[in-house]
N, C-alpha and C positions, 0 to 999 in steps of 0.2 A: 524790405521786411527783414527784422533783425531773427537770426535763429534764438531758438529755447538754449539755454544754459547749456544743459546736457549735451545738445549736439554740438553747442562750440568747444567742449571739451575731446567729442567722440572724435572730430575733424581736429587736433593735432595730433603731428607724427610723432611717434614713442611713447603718447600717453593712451592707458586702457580705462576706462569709466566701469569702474566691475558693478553690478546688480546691486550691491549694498551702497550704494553711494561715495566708497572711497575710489581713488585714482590711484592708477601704480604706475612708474616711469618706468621703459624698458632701455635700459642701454645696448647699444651695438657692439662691443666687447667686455667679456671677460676672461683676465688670464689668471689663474692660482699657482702658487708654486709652495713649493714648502721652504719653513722659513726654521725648524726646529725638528729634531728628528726625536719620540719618544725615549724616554732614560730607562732602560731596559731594566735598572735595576727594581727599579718602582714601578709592578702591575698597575695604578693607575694613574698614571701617566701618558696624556696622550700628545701624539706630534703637532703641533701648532701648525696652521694653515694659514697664509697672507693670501686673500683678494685682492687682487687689485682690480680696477674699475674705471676704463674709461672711456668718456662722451666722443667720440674722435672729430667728428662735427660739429660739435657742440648742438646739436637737433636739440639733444633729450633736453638741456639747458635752457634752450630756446622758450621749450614746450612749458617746462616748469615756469617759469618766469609770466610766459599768459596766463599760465592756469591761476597760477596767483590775482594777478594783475584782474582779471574776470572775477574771482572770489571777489577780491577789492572792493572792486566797482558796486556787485552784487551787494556786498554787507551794508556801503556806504548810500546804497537806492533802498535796501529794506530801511533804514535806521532812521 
């Protein structure tokens, strides 16, 4: 017996299925560092922040990639 949609979403690792029906992917690291320091001369002016953001596993990657693939399948069974 195949599970409901929903739970083959809730069952991979790094994806949350939130109440509204959107998905968010949780990555295992991130590090910020400053990449620009505010121009003191100019009130508004503020310091530029770089994210960086990475899958170390590639899990999150992994989990993207079914969720799609399931969307897929899903659109091309309704259509």
């Amino acid at each position: 017996r195949r599970l409901p949609f929903e739970d083959r979403i809730r069952n991979l690792p790094r994806l949350e299925l939130m109440s509204d029906g959107n998905v968010v992917a949780l990555f295992p690291l991130v590090r910020s560092y400053h990449v620009a320091e505010a121009d003191d001369s100019d009130p508004e002016a503020e310091a530029e922040v770089m994210v960086d953001i990475q899958d170390t596993s590639n899990e999150t990657a992994r989990s993207v990639y079914d969720v799609l693939q399931l969307i897929t399948f899903h659109e091309l069974k309704e259509s």
